[in-house]
C-alpha positions in Angstrom: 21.6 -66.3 30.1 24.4 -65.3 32.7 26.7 -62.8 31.2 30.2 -64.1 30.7 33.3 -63.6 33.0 35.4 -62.6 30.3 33.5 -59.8 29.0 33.2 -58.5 32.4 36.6 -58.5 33.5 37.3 -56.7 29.6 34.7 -53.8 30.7 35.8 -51.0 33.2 32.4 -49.9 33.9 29.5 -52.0 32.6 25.6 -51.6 33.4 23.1 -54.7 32.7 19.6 -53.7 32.8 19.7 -51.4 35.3 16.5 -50.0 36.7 15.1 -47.7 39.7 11.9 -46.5 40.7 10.8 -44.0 43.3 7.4 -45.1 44.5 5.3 -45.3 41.4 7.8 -43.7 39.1 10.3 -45.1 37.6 13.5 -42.8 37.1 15.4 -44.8 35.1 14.3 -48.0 33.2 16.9 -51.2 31.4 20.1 -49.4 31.0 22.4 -50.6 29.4 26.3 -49.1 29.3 29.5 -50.5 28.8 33.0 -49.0 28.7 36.3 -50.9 27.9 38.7 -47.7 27.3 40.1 -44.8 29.1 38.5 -41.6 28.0 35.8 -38.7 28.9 32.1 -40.2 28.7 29.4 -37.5 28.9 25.9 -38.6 30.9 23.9 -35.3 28.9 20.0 -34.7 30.2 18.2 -32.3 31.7 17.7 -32.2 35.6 15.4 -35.0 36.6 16.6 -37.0 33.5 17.9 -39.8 35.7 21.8 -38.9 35.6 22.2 -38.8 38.9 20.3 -41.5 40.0 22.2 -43.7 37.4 25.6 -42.4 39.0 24.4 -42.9 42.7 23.7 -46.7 42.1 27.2 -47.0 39.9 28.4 -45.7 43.1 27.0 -47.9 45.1 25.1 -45.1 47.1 21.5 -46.1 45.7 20.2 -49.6 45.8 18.7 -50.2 42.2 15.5 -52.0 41.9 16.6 -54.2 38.9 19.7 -54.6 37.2 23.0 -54.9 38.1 26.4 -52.3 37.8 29.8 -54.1 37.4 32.9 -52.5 38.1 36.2 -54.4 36.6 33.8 -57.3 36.4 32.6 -57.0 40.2 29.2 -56.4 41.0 28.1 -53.7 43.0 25.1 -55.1 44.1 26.9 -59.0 45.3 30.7 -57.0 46.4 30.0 -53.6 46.8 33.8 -53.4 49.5 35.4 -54.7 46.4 33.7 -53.0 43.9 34.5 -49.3 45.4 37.9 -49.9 45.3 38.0 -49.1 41.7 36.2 -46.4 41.3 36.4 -42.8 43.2 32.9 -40.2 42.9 32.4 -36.7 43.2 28.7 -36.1 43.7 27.0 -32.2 42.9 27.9 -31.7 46.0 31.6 -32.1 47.2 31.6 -34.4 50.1 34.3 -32.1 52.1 34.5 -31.8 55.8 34.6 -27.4 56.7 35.9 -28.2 60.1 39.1 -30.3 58.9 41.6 -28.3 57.1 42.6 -29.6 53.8 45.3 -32.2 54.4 43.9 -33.7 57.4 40.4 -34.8 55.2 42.3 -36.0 52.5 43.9 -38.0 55.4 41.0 -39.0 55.9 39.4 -40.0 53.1 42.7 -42.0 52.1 41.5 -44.1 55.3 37.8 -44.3 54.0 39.5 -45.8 51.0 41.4 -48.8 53.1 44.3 -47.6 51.8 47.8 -49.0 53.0 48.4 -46.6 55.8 52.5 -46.1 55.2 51.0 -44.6 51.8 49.0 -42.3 52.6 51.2 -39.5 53.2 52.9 -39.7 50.1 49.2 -39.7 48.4 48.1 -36.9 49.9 50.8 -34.4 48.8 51.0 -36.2 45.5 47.3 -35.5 44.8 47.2 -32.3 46.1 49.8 -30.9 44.0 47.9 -33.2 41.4 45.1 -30.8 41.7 47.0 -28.0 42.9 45.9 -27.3 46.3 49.3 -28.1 48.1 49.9 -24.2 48.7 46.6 -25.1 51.0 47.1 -27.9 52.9 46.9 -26.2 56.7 44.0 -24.3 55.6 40.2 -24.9 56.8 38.0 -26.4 53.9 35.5 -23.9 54.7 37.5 -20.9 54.4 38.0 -22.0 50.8 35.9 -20.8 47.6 33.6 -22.8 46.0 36.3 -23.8 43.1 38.8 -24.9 45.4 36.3 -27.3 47.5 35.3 -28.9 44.3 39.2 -29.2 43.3 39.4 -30.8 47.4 36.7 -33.2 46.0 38.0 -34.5 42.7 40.8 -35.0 45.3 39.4 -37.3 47.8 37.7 -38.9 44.6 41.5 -39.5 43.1 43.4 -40.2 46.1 43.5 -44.0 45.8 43.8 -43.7 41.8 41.2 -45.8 40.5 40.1 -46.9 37.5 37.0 -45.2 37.2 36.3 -41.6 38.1 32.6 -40.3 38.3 31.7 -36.8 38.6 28.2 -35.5 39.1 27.6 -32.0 37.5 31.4 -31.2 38.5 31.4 -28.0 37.4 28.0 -26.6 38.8 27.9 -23.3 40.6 31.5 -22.3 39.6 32.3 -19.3 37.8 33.5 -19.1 33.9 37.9 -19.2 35.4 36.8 -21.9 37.5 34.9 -23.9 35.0 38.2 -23.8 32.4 40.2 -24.8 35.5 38.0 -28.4 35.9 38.1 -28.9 32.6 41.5 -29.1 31.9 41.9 -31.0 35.1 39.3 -33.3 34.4 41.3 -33.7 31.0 44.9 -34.7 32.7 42.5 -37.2 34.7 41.4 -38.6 31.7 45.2 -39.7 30.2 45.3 -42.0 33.2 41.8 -43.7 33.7 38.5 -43.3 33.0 36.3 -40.2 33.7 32.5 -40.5 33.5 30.4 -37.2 34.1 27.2 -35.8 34.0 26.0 -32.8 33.2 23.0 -30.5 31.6 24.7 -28.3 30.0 25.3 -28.7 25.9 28.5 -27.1 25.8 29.9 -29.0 28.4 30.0 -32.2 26.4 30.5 -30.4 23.5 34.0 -29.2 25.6 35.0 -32.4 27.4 33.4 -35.8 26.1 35.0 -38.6 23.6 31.8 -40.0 24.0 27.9 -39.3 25.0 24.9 -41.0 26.1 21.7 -38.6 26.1 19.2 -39.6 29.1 15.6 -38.5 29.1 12.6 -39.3 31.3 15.1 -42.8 32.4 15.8 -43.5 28.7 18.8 -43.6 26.9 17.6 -41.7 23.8 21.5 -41.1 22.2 24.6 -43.4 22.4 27.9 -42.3 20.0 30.5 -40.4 19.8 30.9 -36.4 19.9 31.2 -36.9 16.2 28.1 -38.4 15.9 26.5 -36.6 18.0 27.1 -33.5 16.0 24.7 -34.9 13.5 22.0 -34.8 15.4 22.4 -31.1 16.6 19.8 -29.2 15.0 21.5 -25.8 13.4 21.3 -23.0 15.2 18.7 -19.7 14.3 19.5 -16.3 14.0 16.5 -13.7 15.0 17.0 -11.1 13.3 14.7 -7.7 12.9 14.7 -5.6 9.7 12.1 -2.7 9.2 12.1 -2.9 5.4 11.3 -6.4 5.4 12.4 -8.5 2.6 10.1 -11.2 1.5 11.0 -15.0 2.9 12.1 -16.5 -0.9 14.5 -13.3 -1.2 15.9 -14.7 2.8 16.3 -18.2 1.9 18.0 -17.0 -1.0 21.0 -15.7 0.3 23.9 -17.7 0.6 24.7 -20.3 3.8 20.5 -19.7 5.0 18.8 -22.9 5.4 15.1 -21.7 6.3 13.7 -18.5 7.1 10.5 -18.2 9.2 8.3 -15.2 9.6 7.6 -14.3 13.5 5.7 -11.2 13.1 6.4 -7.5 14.1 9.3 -7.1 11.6 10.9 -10.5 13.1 12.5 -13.5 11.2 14.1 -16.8 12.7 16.8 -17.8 9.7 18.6 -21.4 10.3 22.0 -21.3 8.6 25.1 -23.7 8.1 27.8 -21.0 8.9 27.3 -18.4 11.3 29.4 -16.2 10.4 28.7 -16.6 6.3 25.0 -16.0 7.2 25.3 -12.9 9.1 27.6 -11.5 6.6 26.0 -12.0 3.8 22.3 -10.4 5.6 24.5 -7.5 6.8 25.4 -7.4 3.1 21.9 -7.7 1.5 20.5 -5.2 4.6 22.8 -2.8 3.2 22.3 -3.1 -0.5 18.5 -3.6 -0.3 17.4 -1.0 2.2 16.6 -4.3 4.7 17.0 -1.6 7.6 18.3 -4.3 9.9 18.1 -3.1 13.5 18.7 -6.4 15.3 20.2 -9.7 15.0 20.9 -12.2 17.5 22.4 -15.7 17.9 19.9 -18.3 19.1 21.5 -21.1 20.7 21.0 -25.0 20.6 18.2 -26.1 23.6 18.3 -29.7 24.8 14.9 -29.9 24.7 14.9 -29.5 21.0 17.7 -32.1 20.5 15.4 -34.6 22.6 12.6 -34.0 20.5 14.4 -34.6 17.3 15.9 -37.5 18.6 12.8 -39.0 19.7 11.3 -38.4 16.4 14.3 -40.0 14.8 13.7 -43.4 17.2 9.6 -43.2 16.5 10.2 -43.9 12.7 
């Protein structure tokens, strides 16, 4: 049944189907994605889930083998000119030129872009300071940190404002200043159009996103909000050593613990609701019961475990 005209012209971003395979292996198989509002949508998975195959063909980079992307209702497979003009990318790798300084690849990619040519000097200095990188326009790209030649690529991905912004892993490889620094750029993107990213890191969806989609093996295994998401998250475990080892009812019993698990050696895994309740009240108990607590240590979410409890939650 062909898909109607109206509903594709209502979608900023929408992908029917879609399917890739490298030789014998498919990386992705029938996605299906659609986006009508401004926002931040998350692409989580781990590396080799299929995000960035998913954002190369949205890009028009990779040739899918089925499927279709459409872009304000164009397809990128029948008009991919027209299609482009809509959207800007960033791939992991910031497509910047060392040997042009900052303002003349800009220049540049404003040209790559078919943009009116009486513009693009105005566009250049208005994204620059957009990004703030104006204070570098005479200045080599590859004289510049890593940070700054990712801030030169949301750039060249921004220039022409479209409608759509894709970023692949946008802030990999950048220290913890730099990472807070996307972020909040990525957010005053976001007011203006719509920013879809992908990443493999928990937190960074956790940070950013209005909205996720969990890939694994080419399969979209979660599609909701950050909200809903939350649900899913299994809690997280505190390991915890204690010489005088209490027995695992007399763990389970104290306040905000959810499971305790023997390990061995002195060593318990405790699930909780509240962090901070649970050590508290252990440090308490440690203290009043002769416990002889020498360790205790956070144990953060893995997406591996969130993928398997999704995948149970589909199976039943």
């Amino acid at each position: 049944m062909p898909i109607s005209k109206f509903i594709m012209e209502n979608s900023i971003v929408k992908l029917v189907d879609l399917s890739h395979r490298y030789s014998v292996q498919w990386a992705i198989k029938d996605i299906n994605l659609d986006i009508k509002k401004n926002g931040i949508y998350g692409l989580l998975g781990a590396n080799g889930a299929g995000k960035s195959t998913i954002m190369n063909i949205m890009c028009g980079v990779l040739r899918q083998t089925g499927g279709d992307v459409f872009i304000r209702g164009i397809s990128m497979l029948n008009c991919p000119i027209e299609a482009k003009r809509f959207l800007g990318f960033l791939p992991q790798k910031p497509p910047v030129l060392n040997e042009l300084t900052v303002g003349e690849f800009l220049n540049y990619a404003a040209n790559l872009r078919l943009m009116d040519s009486k513009n693009i000097p105005d566009a250049v200095t208005e994204v620059m300071e957009r990004v703030g990188i104006g204070h570098f326009r005479n200045r080599l790209i590859g004289n510049l940190s890593g940070g700054y030649q990712q801030r030169v690529g949301i750039a060249q991905a921004i220039i022409h404002k479209p409608d759509l912004v894709v970023l692949d892993e946008p802030t990999n490889g950048l220290d913890p200043n730099q990472i807070l620094e996307v972020r909040n750029l990525i957010r005053e993107i976001a007011e203006e159009r719509t920013v879809i990213l992908s990443t493999h890191i928990l937190q960074e969806v956790q940070a950013l996103c209005d909205h996720i989609w969990m890939i694994n093996h080419g399969d979209v295994v979660f599609s909701g909000s950050i909200r809903d998401f939350d649900n899913y998250i299994i809690p997280e475990s505190l390991l915890i050593t204690m010489i005088g080892a209490p027995s695992i009812e007399e763990l389970k019993s104290i306040p905000g613990v959810i499971e305790a698990t023997e390990l061995g050696s002195y060593r318990y895994k405790v699930k909780f609701e509240s962090a901070q309740e649970a050590t508290e009240r252990i440090v308490e108990m440690s203290v009043a019961k002769g416990w002889r607590l020498t360790e205790i240590i956070q144990e953060k979410n893995s997406l591996e475990a969130i993928f398997t409890e999704l995948s149970n939650k589909s199976n039943l």
